[in-house]
N, C-alpha and C positions, 0 to 999 in steps of 0.2 A: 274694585269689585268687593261688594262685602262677604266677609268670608261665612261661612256656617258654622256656627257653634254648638246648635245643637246636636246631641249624639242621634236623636229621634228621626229629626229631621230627615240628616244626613242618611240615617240606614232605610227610611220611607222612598227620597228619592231617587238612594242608588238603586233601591229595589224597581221601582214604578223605571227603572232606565234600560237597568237589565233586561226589566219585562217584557218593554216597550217594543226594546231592540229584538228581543226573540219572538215577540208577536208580529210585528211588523215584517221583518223576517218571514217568518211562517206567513201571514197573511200574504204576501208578496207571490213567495213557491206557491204556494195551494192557488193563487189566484191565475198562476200561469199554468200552471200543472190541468186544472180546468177547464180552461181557455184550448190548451193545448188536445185535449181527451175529446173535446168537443169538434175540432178539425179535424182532429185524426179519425174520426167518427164518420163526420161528413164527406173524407177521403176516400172511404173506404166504400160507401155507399156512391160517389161518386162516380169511380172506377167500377164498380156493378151495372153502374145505367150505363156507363162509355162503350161497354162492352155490348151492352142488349141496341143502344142507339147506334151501335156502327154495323149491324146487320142492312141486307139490302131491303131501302125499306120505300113505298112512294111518298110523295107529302103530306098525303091524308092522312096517312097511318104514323109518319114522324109528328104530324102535329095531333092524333089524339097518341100519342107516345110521349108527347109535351105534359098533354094533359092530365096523365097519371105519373110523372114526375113527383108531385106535391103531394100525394098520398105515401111513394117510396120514400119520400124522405122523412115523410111525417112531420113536416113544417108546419107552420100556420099558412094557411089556403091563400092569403093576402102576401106572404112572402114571394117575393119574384123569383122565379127561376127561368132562365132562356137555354136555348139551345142553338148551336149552328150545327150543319152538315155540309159541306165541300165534299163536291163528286173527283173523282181520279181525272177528268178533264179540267180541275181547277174552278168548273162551275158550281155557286152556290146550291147544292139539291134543298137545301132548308135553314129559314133564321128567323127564330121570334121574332115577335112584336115587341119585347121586351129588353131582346138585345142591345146594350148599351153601343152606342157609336166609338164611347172611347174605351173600348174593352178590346186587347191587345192581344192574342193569345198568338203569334205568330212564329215568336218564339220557344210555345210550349210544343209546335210541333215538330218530330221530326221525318227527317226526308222517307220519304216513302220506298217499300220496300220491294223491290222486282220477283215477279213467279217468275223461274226458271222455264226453260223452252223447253216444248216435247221433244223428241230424240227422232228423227228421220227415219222411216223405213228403210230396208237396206233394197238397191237399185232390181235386186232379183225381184222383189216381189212386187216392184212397180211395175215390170214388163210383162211378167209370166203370169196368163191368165190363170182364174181360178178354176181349180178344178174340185173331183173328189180328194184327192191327192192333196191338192194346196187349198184348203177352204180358207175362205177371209179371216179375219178374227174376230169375234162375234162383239167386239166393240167398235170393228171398224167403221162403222156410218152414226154410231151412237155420240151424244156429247160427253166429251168427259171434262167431269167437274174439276173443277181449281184445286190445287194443290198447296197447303198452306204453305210458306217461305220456309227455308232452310233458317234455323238460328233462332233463339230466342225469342219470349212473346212479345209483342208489341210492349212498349213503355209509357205507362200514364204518367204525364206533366202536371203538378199543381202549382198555380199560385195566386196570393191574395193581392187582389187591385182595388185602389181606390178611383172610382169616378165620381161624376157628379151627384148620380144617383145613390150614393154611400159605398161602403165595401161589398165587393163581391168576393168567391172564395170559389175559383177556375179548374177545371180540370179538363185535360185536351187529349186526344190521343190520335194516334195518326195506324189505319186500318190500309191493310192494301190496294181498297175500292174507295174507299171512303177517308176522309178525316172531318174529327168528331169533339165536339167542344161542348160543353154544359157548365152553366155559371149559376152558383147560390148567391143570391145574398146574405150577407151577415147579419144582417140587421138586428135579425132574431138572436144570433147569437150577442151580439156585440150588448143589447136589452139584457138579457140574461147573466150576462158579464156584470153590468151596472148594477142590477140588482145586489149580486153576491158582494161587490166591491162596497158597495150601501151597508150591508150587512155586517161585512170588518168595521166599515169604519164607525157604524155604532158598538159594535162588540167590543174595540181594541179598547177605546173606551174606560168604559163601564170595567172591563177586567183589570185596566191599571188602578182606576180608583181601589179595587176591592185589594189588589197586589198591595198598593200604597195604605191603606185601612188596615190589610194583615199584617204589615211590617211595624206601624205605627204601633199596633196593639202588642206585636211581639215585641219591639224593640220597649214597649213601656214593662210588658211583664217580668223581661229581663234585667232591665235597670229598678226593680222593685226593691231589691234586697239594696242598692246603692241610696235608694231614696230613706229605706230606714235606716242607712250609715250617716247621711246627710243628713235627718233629724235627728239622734242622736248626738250627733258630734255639736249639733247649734244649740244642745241643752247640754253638754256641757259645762257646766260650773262649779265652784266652789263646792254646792250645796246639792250639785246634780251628777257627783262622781261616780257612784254607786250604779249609776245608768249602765245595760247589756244591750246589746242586739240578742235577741231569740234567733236560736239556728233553725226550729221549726222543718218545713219544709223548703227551706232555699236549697236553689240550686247549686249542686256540686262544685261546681266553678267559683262560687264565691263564699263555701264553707270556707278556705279557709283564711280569705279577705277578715272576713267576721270574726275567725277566731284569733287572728294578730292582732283586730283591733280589737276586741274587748280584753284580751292580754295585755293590750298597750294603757286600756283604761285599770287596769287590777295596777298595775305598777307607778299609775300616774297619781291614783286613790291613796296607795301607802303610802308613797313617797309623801302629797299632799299632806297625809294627815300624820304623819311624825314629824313635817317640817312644821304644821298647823300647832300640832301638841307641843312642840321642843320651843315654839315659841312663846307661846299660851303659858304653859309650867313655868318658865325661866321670867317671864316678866310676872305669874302670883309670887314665884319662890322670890323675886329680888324685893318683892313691895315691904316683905317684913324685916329684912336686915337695915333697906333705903329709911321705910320708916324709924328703927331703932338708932339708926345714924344720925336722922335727922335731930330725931330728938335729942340726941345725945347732944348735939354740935349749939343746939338750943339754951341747953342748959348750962353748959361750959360759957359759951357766949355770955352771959348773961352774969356768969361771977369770973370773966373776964376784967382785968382791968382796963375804964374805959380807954379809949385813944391810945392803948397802948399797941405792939405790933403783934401780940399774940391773938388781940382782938380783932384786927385788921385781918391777920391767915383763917381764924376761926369764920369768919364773915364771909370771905371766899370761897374755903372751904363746904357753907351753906351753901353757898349758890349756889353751887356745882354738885351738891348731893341734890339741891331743889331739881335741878336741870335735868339728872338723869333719875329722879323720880318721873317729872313729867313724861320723860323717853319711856318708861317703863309703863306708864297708863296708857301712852299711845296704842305703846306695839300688844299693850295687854283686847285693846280696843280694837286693834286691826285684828289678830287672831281671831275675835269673838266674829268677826265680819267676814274673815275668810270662811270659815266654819259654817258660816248661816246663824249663828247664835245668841246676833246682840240684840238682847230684850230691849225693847221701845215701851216706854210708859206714854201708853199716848193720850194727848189731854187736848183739849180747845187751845189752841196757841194763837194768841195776835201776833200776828207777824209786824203789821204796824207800829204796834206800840215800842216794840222791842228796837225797830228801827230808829224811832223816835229819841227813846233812851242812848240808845248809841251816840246818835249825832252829838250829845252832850261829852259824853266821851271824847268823838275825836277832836272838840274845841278844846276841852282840856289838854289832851295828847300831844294835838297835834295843831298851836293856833296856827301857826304861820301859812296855814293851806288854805285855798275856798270851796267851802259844802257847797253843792250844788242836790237839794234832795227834789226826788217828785216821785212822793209815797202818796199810794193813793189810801184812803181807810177803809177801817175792817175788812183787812186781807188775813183772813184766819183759815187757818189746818188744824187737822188733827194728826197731830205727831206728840214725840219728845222734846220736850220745854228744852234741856238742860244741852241735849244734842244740837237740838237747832241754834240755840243760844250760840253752842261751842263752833258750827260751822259760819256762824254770822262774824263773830269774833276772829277769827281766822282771816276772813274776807277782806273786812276792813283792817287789821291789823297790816298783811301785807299791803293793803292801798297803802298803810303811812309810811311803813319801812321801804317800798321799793318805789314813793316817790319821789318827783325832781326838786329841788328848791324853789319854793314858793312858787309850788303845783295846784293842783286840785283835785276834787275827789267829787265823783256823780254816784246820786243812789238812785237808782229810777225803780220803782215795785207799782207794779198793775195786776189785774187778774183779765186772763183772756183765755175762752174756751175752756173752764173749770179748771182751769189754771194757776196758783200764782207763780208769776214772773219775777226776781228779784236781780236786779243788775247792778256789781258796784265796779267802775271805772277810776281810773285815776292816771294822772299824769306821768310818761316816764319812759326809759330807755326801751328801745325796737328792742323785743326777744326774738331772738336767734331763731331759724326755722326747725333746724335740729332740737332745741329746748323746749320748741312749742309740742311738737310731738311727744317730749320726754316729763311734759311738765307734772305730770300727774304721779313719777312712780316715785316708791316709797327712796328716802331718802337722796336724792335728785337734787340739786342747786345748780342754778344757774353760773357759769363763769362768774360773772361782775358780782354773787351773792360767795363766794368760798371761803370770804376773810370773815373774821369775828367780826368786824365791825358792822355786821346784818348776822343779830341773832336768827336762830332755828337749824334742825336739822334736816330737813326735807322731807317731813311727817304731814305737817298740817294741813296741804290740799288733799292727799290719799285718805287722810283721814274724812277730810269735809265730803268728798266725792261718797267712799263707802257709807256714811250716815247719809247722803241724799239719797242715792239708791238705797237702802234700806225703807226709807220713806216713799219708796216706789218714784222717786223723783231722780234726778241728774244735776251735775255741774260739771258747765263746760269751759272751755275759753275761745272768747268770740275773737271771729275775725275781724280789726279794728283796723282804722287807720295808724299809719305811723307815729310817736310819739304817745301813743295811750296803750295803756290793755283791759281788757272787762274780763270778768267773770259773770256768769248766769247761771242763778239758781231757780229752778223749775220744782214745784210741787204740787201732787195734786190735792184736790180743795177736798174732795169726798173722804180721805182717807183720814 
């Protein structure tokens, strides 16, 4: 499963889940709660007609009682409603046209409820005629009407049935003369249902896009003040220390993110540039003693006597002021580079020609190798002569030092996409995967390079590298097969 990384994403969809989950929710309640309001409804109106249809009523009169059904209920006229009536003899007094065959309601009634017996006159007044004295009771030959049952009112039964002819919605009730049944159907409702249920399910919708759209927007305004921590920190440089985040209006939460990190750039700034300075100062301050040395060792040398062993230590002794002059232009050269401040005299430079030139060199240098060149011509930039010269020099200088015995050396220069490409390869020991990462930093040598016997200090790539990018160009090292290494230098042609 792949996981989500983004922060956006993530706070979009929990939101649009949460949503989902309490809409669908709610859509679900309110859909039964509805559902529900509308039976209780039809219940209620039901048990009104159960009552007025269980009066003594003939069949004419139960069936235009049928007929004003649909108007009490306030259906649509086309909705079916039926009725039955069962007489106290168990015979049908009345049953729609409408009544379904497999409509059940036998269960919803219950047993019917006995009137209590009139109470016997007492034996004296059955014998003893009537007189002034003893007059009848003047209900005595009258009928007297029913008397409702002792206990509670009758109980209406409901329930929902499915037949063939869709849902009906039953209500029954069982009267002392009569039992009395009337069935809706649902149809109407069950439409009306569909409807509202149509309605969520456009609605739920439509309000998670907007949930997921609001979170999206929030979650981006939120992460605003991290996306200007993110661009700042990717400008970042040497030359781009000085960079703040604005406190502005961000919010509370990430004042003071902001103010740790621009605290963390004031102390990264200093540090930078006393370490920039202390190196800058120390390599102009050594150039005038190293010079004076120099000369000095010069001059001695010179009213040295020849081949003698004074002239021999004096000799050495050059070299080694020579060596750490050159140490001292490097690091004078990086400074200028970490700083942003190494001026480029930039001129029309053939890149070819100088190639060319070289090749003569490494026959001289280095016969025992084979050139392999494919320079293509007039491959020219605009840069500094004297820089690119020195990062050229560099390149092939290590081809000859860190070749194998009676190796080779490939130069391949093309121009592609306002480009030039310049690639020198050569033959020679697998570098280490640890050194390939490391190979670029200042003073850095490889294992197999720590003995004298391979001059340099670990300057001259750091150096080559910062005068490419200066020239808005790079130098890399390619990924090669076993047994060789390239470097590639990249410049752009406009510049």
């Amino acid at each position: 499963m792949v996981k989500l990384r983004s922060f956006r994403i993530r706070i979009a969809l929990l939101s649009a889940v949460l949503a989902g989950s309490a809409l669908v929710g709610f859509g679900l309640i309110s859909w039964w709660l509805i559902y529900e309001a509308k039976v209780s409804r039809l219940d209620a109106e039901l048990e009104s007609q159960l009552m007025r249809a269980g009066r003594p009523r003939s069949p004419e009169r139960l069936q235009s009682f049928e007929t004003s059904l649909a108007q009490s209920f306030g259906t649509n006229p086309k909705t079916p409603i039926a009725i039955l009536v069962i007489g106290a003899d168990g015979n049908i007094l009345y049953r729609s046209q409408q009544w379904a065959a497999d409509l059940d309601v036998t269960n919803l009634w219950t047993s019917r409820p006995q009137l209590p017996a009139f109470p016997s006159p007492p034996s004296d007044q059955l014998t003893a005629p009537f007189s002034e004295a003893n007059p009848p009771p003047p209900d005595r030959f009258q009928p007297r009407p029913e008397r409702p049952p002792d206990g509670p009112p009758p109980t209406t039964q409901f329930a929902t049935q499915r037949t063939a002819s869709g849902q009906w919605r039953v209500g029954a009730v069982t009267l002392p003369h009569a039992q009395v049944a009337i069935a809706v159907s649902l149809n109407a409702v069950t439409q009306e249902m569909v409807v509202i249920r149509n309605i969520f399910l456009i609605s739920i919708p439509g309000v998670l896009l907007l949930v997921a759209g609001g979170a999206w927007g929030i979650a981006g305004s939120s992460l605003y003040s991290i996306r200007r921590l993110t661009t700042v920190i990717g400008n970042v440089t040497a030359s781009g220390l000085e960079q703040r985040v604005p406190l502005g209006a961000t919010d509370i939460e990430f004042v003071e993110l902001i103010q740790v990190f621009n605290q963390m750039l004031e102390r990264l700034e200093r540090s930078f540039k006393q370490a920039s300075r202390f190196s800058g100062d120390a390599a102009h301050e050594l150039k005038t003693p190293l010079a004076i040395l120099q000369g000095e060792l010069e001059r001695t040398l010179q009213q040295a006597e020849p081949g003698s062993e004074v002239q021999q230590g004096l000799s050495n002794l050059l070299d080694e002021v020579r060596r750490l002059s050159g140490i001292v232009r490097k690091l004078l050269l990086l400074s200028l580079a970490d700083a942003g401040q190494m001026n480029l005299h930039r001129v029309e430079v053939d890149l070819s020609g100088l190639l060319i030139e070289m090749l003569e060199d490494i026959e001289l240098l280095a016969p025992h190798l084979e050139i392999q060149p494919e320079i293509a011509d007039d491959l020219c930039v605009q840069g500094d002569r004297d820089l690119l010269i020195q990062v050229l020099q560099n390149l092939i200088s290590n081809a000859i030092k860190y070749n194998l015995p009676n190796g080779w050396i490939r130069i391949d220069a093309h121009r592609q996409d306002g480009t030039v490409s310049i690639t020198i390869s050569n033959c020679s020991k697998e570098i280490p995967v640890s050194d390939q990462d490391r190979i670029f930093e200042r003073f850095h040598r490889g294992d197999p390079a720590r003995t004298r016997t391979v001059e340099g200090i670990g300057l001259g790539l750091s150096i080559a590298r910062e005068i490419a990018r200066a020239h808005s160009g790079d130098l890399t090292l390619d990924p090669t097969l076993s047994g060789q290494t390239a470097f590639t230098l990249t410049l752009p042609v406009g510049l």
